[in-house]
PDB file as gemmi writes it, atoms N, CA and C in Angstrom:
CRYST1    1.000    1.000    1.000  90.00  90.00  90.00 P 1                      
ATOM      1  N   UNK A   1       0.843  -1.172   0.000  1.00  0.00           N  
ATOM      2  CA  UNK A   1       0.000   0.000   0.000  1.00  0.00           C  
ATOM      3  C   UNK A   1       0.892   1.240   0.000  1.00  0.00           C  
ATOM      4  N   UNK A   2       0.485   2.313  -0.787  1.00  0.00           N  
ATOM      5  CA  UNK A   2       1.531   4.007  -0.825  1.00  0.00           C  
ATOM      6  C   UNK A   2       0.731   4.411   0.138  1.00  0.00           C  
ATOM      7  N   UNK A   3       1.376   5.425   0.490  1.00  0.00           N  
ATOM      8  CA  UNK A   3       0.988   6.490   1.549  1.00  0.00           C  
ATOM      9  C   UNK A   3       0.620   7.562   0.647  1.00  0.00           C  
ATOM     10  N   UNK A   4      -1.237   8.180   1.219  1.00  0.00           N  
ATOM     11  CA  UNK A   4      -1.796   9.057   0.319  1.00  0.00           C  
ATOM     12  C   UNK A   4      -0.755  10.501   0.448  1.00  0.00           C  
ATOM     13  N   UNK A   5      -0.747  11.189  -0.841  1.00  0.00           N  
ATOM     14  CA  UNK A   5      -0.057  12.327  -0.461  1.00  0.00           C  
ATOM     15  C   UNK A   5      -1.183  13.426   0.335  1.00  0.00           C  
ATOM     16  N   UNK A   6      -0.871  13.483   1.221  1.00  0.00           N  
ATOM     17  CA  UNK A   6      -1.477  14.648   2.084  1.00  0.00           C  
ATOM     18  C   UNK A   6      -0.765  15.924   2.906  1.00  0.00           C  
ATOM     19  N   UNK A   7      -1.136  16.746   2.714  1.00  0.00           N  
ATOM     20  CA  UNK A   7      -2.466  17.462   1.655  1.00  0.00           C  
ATOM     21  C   UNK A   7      -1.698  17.628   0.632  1.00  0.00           C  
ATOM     22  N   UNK A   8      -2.799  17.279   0.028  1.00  0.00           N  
ATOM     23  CA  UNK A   8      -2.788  17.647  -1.783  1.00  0.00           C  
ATOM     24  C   UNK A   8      -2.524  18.993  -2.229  1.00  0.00           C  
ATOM     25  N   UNK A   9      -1.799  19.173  -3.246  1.00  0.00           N  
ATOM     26  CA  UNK A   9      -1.710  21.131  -3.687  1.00  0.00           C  
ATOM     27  C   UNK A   9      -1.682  20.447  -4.882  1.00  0.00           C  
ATOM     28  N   UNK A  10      -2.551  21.335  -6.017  1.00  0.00           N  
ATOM     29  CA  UNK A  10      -2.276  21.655  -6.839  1.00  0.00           C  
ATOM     30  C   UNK A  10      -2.357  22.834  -7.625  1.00  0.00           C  
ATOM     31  N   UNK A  11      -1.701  22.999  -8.976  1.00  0.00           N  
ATOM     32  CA  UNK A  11      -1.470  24.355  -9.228  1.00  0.00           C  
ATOM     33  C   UNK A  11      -1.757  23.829 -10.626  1.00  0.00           C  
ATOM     34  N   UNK A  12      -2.218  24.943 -11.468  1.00  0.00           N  
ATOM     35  CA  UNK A  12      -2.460  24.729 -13.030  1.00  0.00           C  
ATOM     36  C   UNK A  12      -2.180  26.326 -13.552  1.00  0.00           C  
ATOM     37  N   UNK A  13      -2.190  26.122 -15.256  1.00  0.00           N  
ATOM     38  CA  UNK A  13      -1.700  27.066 -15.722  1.00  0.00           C  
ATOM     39  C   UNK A  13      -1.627  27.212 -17.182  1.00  0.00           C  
ATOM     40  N   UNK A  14      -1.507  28.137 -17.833  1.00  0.00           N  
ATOM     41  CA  UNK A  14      -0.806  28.131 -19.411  1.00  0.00           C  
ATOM     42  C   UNK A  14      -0.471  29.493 -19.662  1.00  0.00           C  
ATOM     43  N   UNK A  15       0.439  28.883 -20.696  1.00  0.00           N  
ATOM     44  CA  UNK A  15       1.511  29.876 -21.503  1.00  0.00           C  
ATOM     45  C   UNK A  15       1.741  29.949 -22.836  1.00  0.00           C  
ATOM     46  N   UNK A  16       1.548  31.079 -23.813  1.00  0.00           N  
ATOM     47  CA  UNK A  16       2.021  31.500 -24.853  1.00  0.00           C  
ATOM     48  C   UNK A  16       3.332  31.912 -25.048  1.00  0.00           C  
ATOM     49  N   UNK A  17       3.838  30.842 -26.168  1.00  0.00           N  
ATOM     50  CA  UNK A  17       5.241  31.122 -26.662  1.00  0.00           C  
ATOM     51  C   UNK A  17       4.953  31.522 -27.974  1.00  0.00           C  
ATOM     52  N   UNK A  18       5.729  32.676 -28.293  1.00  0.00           N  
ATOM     53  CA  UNK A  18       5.782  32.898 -29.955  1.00  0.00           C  
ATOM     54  C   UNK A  18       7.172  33.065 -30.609  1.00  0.00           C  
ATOM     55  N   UNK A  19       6.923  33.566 -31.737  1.00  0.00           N  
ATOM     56  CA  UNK A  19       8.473  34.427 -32.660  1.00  0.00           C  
ATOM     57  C   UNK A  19       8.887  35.377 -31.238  1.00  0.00           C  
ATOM     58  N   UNK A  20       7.816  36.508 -30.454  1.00  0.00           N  
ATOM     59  CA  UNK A  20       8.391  37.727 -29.970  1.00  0.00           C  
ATOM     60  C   UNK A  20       9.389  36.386 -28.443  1.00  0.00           C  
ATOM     61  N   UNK A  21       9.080  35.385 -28.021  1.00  0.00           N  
ATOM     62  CA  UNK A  21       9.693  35.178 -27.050  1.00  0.00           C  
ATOM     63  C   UNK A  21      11.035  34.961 -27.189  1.00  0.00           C  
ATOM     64  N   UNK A  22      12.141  35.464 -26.696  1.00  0.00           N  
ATOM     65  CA  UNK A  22      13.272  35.426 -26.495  1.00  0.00           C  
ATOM     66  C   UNK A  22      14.162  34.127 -26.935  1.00  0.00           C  
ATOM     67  N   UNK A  23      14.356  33.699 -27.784  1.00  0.00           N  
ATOM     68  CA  UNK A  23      15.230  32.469 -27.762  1.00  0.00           C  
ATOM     69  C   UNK A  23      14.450  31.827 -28.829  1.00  0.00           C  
ATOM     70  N   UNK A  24      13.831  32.212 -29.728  1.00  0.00           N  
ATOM     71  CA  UNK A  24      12.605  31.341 -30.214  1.00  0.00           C  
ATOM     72  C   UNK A  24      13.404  30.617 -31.430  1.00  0.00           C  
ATOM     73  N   UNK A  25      13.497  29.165 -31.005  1.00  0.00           N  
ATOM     74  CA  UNK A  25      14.255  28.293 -32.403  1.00  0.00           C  
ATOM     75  C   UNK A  25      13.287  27.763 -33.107  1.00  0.00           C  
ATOM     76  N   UNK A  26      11.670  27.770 -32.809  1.00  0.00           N  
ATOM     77  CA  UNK A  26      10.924  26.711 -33.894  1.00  0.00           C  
ATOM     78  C   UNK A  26      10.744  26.917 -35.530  1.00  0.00           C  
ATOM     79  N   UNK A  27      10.997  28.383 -35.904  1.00  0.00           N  
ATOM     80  CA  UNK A  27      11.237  28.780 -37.234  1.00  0.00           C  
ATOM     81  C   UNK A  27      12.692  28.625 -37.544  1.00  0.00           C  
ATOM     82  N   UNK A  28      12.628  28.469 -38.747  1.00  0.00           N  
ATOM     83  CA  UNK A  28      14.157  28.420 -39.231  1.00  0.00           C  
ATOM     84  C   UNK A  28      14.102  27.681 -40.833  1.00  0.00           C  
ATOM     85  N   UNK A  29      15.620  27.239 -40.843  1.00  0.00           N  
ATOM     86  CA  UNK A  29      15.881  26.344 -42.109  1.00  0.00           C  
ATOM     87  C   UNK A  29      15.455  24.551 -41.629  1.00  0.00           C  
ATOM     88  N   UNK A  30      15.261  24.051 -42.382  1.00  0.00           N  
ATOM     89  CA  UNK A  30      14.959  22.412 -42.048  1.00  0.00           C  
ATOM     90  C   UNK A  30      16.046  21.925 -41.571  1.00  0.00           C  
ATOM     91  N   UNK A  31      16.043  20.880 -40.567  1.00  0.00           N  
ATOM     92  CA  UNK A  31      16.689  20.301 -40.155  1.00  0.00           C  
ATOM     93  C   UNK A  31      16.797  18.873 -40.291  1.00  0.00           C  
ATOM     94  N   UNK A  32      18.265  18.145 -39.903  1.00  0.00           N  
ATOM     95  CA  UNK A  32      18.420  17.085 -40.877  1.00  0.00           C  
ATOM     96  C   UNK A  32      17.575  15.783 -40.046  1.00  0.00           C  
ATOM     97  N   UNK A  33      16.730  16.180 -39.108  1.00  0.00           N  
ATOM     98  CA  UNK A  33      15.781  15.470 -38.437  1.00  0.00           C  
ATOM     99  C   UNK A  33      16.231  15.727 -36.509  1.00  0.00           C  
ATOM    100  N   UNK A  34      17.173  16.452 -36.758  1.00  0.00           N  
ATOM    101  CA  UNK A  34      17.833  16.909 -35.313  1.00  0.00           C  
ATOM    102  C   UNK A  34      16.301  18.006 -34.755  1.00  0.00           C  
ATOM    103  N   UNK A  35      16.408  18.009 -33.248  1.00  0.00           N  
ATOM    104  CA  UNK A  35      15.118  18.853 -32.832  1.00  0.00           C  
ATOM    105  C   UNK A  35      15.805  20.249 -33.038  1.00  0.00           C  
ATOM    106  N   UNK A  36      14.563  21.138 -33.404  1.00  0.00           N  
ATOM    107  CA  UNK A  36      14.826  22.649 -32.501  1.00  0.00           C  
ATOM    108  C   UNK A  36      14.210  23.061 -31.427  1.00  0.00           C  
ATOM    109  N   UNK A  37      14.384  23.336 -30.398  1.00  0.00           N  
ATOM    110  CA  UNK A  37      13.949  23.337 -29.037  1.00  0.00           C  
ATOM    111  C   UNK A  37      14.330  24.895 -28.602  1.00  0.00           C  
ATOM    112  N   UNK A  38      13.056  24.612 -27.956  1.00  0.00           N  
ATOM    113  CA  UNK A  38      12.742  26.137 -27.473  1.00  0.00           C  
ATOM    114  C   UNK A  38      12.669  25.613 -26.028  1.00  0.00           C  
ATOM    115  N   UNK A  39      13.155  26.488 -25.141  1.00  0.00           N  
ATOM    116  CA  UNK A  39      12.687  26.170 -23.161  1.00  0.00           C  
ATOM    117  C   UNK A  39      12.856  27.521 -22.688  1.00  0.00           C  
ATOM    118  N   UNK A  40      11.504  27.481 -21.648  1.00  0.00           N  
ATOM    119  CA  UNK A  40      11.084  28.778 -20.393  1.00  0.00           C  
ATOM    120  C   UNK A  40      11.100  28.079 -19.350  1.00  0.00           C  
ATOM    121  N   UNK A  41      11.260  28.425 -18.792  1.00  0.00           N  
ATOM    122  CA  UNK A  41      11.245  28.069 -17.238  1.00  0.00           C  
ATOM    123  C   UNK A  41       9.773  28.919 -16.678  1.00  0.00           C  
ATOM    124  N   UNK A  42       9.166  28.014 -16.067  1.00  0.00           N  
ATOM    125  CA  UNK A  42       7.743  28.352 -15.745  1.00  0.00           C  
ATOM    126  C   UNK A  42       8.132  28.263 -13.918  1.00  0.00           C  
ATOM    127  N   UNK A  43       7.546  29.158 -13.351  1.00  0.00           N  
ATOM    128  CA  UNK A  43       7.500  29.341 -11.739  1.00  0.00           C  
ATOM    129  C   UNK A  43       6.528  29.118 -11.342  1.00  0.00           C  
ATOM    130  N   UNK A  44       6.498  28.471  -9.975  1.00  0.00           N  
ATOM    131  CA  UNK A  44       5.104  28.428  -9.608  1.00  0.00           C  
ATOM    132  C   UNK A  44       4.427  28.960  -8.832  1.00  0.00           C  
ATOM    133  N   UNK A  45       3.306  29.813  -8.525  1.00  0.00           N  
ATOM    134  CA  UNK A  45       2.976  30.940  -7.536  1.00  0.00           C  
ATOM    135  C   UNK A  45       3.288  30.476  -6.040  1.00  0.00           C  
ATOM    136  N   UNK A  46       3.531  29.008  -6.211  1.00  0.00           N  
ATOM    137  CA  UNK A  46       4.015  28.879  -4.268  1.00  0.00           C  
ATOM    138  C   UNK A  46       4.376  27.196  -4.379  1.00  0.00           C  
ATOM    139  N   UNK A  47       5.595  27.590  -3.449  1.00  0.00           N  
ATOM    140  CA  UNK A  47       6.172  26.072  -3.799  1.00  0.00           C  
ATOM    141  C   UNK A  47       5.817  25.016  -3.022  1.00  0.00           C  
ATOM    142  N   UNK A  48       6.002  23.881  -3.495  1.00  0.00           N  
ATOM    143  CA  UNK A  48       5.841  22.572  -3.431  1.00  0.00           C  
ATOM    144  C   UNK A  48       6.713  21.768  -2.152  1.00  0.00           C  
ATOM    145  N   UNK A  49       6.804  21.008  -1.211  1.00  0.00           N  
ATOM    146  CA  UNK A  49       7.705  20.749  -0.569  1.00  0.00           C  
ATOM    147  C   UNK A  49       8.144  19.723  -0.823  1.00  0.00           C  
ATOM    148  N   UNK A  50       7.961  18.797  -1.954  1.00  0.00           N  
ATOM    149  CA  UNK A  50       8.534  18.134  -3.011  1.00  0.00           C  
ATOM    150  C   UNK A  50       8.544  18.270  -4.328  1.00  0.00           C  
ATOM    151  N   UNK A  51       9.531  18.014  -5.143  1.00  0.00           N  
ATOM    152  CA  UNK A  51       8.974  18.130  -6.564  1.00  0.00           C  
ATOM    153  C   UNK A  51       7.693  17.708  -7.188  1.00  0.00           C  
ATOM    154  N   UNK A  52       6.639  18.237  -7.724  1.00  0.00           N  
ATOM    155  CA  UNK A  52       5.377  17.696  -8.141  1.00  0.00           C  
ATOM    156  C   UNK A  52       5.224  16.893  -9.053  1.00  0.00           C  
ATOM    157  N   UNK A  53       4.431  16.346  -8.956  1.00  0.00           N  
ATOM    158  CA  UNK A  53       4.262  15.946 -10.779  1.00  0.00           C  
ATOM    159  C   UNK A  53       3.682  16.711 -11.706  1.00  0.00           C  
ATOM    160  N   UNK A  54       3.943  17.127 -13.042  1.00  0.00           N  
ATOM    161  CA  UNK A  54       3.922  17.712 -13.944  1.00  0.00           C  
ATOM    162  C   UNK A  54       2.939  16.891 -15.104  1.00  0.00           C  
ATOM    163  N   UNK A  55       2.239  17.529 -15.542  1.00  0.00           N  
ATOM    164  CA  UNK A  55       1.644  17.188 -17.009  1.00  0.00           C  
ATOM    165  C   UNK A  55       1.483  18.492 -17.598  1.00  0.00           C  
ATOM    166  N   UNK A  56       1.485  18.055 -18.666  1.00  0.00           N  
ATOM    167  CA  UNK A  56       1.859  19.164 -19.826  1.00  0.00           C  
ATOM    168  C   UNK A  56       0.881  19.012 -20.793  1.00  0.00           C  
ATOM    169  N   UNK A  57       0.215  19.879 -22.078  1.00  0.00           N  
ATOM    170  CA  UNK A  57      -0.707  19.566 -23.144  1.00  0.00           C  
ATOM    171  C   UNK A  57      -0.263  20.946 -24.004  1.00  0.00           C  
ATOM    172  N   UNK A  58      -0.780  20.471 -25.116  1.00  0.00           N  
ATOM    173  CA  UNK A  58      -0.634  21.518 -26.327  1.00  0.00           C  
ATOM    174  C   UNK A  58      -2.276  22.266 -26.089  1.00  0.00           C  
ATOM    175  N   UNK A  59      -2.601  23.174 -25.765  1.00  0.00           N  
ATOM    176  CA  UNK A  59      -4.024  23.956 -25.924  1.00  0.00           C  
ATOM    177  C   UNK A  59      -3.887  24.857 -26.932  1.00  0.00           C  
ATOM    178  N   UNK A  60      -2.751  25.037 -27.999  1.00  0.00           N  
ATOM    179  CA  UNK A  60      -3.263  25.629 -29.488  1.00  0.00           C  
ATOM    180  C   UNK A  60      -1.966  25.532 -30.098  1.00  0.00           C  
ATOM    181  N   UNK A  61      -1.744  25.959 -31.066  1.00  0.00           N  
ATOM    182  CA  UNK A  61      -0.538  25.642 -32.256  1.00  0.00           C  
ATOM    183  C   UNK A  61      -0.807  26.749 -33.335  1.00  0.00           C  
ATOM    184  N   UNK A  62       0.149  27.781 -33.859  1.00  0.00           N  
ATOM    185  CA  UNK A  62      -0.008  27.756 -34.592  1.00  0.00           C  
ATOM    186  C   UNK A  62       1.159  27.431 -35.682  1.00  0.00           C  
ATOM    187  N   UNK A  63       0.860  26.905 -37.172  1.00  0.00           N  
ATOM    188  CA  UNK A  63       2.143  26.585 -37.496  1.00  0.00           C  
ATOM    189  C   UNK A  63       1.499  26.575 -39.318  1.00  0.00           C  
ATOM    190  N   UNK A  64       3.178  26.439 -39.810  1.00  0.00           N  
ATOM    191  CA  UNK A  64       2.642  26.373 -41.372  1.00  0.00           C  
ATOM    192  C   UNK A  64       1.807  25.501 -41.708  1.00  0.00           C  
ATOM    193  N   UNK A  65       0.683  25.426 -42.906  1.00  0.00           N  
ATOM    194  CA  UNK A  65       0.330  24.553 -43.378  1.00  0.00           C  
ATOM    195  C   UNK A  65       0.500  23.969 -44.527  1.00  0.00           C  
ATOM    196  N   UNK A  66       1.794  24.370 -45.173  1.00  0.00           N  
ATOM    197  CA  UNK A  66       2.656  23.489 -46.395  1.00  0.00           C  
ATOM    198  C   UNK A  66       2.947  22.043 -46.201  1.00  0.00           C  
ATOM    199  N   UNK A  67       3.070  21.706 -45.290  1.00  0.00           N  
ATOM    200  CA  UNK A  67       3.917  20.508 -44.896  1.00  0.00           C  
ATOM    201  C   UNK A  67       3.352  19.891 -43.755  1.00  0.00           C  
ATOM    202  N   UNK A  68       4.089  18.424 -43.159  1.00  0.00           N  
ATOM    203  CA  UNK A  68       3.971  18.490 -41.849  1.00  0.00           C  
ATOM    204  C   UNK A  68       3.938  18.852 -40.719  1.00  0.00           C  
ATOM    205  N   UNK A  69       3.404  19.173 -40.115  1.00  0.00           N  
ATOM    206  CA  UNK A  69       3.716  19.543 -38.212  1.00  0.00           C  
ATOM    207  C   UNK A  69       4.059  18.572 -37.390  1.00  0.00           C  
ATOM    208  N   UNK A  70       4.906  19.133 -36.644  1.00  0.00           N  
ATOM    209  CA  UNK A  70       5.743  17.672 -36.046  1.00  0.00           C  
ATOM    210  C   UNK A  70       5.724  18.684 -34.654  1.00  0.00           C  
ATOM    211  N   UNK A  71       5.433  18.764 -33.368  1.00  0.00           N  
ATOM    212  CA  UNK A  71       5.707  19.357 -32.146  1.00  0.00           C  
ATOM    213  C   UNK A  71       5.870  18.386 -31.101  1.00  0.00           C  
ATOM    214  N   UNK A  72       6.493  18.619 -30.252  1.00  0.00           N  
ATOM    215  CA  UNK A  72       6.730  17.836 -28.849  1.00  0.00           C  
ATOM    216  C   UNK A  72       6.815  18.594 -28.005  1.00  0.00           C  
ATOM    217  N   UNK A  73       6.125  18.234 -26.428  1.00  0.00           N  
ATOM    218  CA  UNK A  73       6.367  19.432 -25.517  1.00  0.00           C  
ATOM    219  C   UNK A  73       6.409  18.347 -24.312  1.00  0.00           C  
ATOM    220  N   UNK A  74       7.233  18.794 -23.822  1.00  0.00           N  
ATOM    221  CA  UNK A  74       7.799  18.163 -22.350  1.00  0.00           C  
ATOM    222  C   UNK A  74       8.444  18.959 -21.153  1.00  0.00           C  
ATOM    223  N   UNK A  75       7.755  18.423 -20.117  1.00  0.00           N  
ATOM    224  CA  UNK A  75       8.124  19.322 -18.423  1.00  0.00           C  
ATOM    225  C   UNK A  75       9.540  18.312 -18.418  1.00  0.00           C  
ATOM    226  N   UNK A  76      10.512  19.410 -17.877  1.00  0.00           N  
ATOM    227  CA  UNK A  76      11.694  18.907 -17.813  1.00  0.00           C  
ATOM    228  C   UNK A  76      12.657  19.566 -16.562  1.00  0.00           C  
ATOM    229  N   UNK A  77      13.312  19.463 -15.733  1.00  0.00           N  
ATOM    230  CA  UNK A  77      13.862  19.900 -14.544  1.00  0.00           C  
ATOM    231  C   UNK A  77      12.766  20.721 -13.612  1.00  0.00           C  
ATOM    232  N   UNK A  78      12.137  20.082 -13.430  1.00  0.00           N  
ATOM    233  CA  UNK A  78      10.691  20.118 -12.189  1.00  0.00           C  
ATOM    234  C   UNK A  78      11.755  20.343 -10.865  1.00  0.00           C  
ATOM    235  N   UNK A  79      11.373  21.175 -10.042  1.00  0.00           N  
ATOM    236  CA  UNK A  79      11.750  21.201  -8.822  1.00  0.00           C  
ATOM    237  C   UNK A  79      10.802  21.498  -7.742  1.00  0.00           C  
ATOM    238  N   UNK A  80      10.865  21.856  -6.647  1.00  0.00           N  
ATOM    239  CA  UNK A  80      10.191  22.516  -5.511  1.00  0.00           C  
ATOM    240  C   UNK A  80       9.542  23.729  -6.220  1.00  0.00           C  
ATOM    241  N   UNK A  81       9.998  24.767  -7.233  1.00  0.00           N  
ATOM    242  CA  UNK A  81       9.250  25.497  -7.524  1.00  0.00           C  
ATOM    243  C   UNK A  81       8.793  26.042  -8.439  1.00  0.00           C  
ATOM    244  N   UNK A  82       9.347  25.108  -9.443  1.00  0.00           N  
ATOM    245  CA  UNK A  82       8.846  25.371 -10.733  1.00  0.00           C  
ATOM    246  C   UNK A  82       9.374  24.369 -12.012  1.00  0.00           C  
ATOM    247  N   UNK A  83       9.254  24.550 -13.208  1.00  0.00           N  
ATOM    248  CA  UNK A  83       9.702  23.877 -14.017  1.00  0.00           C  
ATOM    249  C   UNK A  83      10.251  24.832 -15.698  1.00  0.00           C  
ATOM    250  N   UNK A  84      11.036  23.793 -16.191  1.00  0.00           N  
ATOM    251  CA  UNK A  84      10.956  23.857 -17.668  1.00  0.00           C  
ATOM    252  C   UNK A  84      10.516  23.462 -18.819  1.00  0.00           C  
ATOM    253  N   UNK A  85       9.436  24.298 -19.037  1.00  0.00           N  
ATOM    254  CA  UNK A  85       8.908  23.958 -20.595  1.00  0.00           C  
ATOM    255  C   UNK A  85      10.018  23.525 -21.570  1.00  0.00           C  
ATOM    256  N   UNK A  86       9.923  22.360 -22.714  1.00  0.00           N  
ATOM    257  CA  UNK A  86      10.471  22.329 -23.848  1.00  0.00           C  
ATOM    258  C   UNK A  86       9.322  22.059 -24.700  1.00  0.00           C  
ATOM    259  N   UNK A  87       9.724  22.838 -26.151  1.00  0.00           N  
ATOM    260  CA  UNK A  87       9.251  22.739 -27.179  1.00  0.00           C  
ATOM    261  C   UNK A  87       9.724  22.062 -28.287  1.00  0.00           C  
ATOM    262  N   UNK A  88       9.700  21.605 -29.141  1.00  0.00           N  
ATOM    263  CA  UNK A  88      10.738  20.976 -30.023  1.00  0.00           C  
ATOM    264  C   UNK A  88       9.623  20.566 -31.262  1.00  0.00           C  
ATOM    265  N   UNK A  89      10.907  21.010 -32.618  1.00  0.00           N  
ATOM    266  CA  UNK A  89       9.492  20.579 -33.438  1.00  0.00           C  
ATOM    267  C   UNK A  89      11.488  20.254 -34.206  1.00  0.00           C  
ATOM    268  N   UNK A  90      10.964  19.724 -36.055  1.00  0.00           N  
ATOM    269  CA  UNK A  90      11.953  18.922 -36.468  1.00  0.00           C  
ATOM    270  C   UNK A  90      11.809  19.117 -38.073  1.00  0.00           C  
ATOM    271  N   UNK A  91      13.007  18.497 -38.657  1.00  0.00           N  
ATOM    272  CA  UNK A  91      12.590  18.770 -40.130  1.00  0.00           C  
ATOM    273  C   UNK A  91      12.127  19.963 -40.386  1.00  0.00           C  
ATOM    274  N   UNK A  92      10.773  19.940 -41.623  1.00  0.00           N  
ATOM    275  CA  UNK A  92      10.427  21.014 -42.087  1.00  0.00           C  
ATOM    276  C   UNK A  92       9.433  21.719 -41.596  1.00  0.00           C  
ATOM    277  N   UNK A  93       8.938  21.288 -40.177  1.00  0.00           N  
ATOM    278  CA  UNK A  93       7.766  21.785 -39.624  1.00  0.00           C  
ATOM    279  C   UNK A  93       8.538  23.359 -39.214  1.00  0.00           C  
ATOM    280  N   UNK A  94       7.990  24.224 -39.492  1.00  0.00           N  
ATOM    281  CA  UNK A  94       7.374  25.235 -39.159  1.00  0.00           C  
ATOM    282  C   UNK A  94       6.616  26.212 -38.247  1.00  0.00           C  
ATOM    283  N   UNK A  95       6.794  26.259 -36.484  1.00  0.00           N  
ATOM    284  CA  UNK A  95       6.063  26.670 -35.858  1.00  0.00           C  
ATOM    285  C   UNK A  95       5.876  28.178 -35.316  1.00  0.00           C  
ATOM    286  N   UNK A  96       4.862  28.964 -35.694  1.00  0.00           N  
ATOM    287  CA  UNK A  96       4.859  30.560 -35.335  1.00  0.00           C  
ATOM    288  C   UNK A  96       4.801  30.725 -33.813  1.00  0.00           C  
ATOM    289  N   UNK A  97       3.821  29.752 -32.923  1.00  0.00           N  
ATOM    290  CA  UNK A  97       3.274  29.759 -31.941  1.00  0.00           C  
ATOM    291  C   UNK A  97       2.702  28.879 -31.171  1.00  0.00           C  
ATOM    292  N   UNK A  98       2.810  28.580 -29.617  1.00  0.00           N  
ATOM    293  CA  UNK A  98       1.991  27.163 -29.089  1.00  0.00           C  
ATOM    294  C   UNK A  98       1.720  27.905 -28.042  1.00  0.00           C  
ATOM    295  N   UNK A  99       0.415  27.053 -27.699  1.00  0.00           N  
ATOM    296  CA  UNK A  99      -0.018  27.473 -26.180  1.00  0.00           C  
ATOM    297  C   UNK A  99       0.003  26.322 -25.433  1.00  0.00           C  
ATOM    298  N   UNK A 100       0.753  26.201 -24.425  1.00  0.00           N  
ATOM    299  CA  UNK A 100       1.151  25.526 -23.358  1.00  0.00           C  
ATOM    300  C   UNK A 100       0.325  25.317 -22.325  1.00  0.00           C  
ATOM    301  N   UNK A 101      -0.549  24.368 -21.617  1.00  0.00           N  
ATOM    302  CA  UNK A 101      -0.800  24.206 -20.252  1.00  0.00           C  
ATOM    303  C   UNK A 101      -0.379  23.053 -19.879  1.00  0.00           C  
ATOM    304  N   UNK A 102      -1.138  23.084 -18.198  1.00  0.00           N  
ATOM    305  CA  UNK A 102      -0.185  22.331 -17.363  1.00  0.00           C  
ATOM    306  C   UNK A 102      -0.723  22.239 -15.905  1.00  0.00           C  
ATOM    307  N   UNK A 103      -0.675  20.739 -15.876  1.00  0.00           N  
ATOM    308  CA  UNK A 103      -1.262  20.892 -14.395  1.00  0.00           C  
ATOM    309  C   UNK A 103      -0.253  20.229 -13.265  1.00  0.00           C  
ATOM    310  N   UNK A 104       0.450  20.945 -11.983  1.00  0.00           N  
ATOM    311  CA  UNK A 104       1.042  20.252 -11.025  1.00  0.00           C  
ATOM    312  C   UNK A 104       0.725  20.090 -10.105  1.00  0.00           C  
ATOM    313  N   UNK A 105       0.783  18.621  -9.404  1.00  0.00           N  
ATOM    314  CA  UNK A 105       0.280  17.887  -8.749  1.00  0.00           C  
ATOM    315  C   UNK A 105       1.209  17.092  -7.352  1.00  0.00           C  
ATOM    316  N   UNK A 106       1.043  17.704  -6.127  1.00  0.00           N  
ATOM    317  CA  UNK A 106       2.113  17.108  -4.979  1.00  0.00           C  
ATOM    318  C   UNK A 106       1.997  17.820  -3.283  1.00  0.00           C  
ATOM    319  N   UNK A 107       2.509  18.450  -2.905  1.00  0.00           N  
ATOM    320  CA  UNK A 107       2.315  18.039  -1.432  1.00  0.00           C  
ATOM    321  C   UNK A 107       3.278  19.278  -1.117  1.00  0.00           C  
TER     322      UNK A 107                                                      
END                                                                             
């Protein structure tokens, strides 16, 4: 048997990344199937006294429609108070914009 986590906190959220955000690699020339990856570091309005669990979802996209769309998004260095978004798209996809949410879940 686990031990329930008590008390429960959770925190939810989303975020718009575009061209204007700082670092933005999802446009470009094609790539030879290597990712381009974009990462923010997302904070969380009050921390966790363990690392949480993280889930992540795409809630919009925008991107060319010549070709394929290829996106991946993954929570990555989660801590006590926050985390890092990655974005990553590949080849010839094309991305202007994604909207990010996210729900964390822990104690």
């Amino acid at each position: 048997m686990t031990d329930p986590i008590a008390p429960l906190q959770m925190l939810a959220g989303s975020n718009h990344f575009d061209s204007s955000s700082p670092s933005w690699t999802l446009l470009g020339p094609p790539s030879d199937g290597t990712d381009r990856e974009f990462s923010a570091r997302i904070d969380f309005e009050r921390d966790f006294a363990v690392p949480p669990v993280v889930h992540v979802g795409v809630a919009g996209l925008d991107a060319d429609g010549t070709g394929t769309v290829r996106l991946r998004v993954r929570a990555r260095h989660i801590d006590c108070t926050g985390f890092t978004i990655l974005v990553s798209t590949w080849f010839d996809s094309q991305v202007h914009g994604v909207d990010v949410s996210w729900l964390a879940l822990g104690s």
